[in-house]
C-alpha positions in Angstrom: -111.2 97.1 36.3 -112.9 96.1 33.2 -115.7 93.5 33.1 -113.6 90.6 31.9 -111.4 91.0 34.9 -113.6 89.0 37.1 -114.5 86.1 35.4 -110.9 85.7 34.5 -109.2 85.3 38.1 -112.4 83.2 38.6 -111.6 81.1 35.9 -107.6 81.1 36.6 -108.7 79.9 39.9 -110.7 77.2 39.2 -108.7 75.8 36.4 -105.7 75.9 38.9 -108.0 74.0 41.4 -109.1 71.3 38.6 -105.8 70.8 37.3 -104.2 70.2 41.0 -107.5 67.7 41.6 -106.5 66.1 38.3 -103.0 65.6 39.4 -104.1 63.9 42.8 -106.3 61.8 41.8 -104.2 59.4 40.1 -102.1 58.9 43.4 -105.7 57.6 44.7 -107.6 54.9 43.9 -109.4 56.4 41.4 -107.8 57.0 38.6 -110.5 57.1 36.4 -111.5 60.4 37.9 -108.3 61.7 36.8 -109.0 61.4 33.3 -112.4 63.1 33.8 -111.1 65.5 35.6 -108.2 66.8 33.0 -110.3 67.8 30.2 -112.2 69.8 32.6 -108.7 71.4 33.6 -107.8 72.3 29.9 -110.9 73.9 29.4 -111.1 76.3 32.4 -107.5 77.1 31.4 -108.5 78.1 27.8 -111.4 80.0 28.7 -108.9 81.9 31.4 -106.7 82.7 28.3 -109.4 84.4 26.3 -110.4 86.7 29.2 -107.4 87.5 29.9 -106.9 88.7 25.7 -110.3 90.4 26.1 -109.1 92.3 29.4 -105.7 93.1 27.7 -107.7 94.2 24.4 -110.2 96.2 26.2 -106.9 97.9 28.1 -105.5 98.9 24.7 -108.7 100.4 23.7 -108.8 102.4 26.5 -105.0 103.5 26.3 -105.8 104.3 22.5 -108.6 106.4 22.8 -107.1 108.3 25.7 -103.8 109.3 23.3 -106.8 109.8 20.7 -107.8 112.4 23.1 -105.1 114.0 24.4 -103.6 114.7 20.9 -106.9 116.1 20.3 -106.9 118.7 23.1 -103.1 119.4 22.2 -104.5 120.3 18.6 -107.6 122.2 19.5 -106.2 123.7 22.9 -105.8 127.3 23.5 -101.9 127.0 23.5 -101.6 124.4 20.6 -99.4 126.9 18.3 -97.2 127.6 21.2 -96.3 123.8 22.3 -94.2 121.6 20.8 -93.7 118.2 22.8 -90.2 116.7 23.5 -91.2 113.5 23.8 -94.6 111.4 24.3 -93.9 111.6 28.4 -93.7 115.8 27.8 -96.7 115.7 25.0 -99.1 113.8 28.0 -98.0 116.4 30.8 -98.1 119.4 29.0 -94.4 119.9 29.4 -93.9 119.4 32.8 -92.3 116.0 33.3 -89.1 117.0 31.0 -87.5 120.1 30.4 -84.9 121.4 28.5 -82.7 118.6 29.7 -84.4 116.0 28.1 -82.2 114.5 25.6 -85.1 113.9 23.1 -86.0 117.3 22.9 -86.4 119.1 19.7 -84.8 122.8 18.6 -87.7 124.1 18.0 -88.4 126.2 21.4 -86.2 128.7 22.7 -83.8 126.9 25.8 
């Protein structure tokens, strides 16, 4: 969970809460309240939308720097010259989640 999580579903919540408040209250006597009450509404919602980019963002980093890492170890490892990955599912688990099935792998190791 990163730290923009949080606020976010708080946000989404309230904004949900003021925008159903602003779409009662003109079915009351006060519609006036309404009107004070929408702009309120818009607001929570864009301030919901830009955790929600922040929590996406921070997601990719995360996703980046773990491929950052695991081609890393794949490079430096003790094996490196003796693995060549079929695809990016066989590169993260070292082989083991295709095998000499798979239809994207390469020539280059013996079947």
């Amino acid at each position: 969970m990163t730290p923009h999580l949080r606020p976010d579903l708080l946000l989404t919540a309230a904004a949900a809460l003021t925008s159903a408040a602003a779409a009662y209250l003109p079915t009351t006597n006060t519609p006036l309240w309404a009107a004070l009450v929408a702009p309120f509404a818009v607001a929570l919602a864009h301030c919901a939308a830009c955790e929600w980019t922040r929590h996406r963002a921070l997601l990719a980093e995360h996703a980046a720097v773990r491929r950052a890492a695991a081609d890393a170890i794949a490079r430096t490892g003790p094996l490196a010259d003796l693995y060549t990955a079929c695809c990016s599912a066989g590169f993260v688990s070292r082989g083991r989640a295709h095998d000499t099935t798979c239809p994207t792998r390469t020539r280059s190791r013996a079947s």
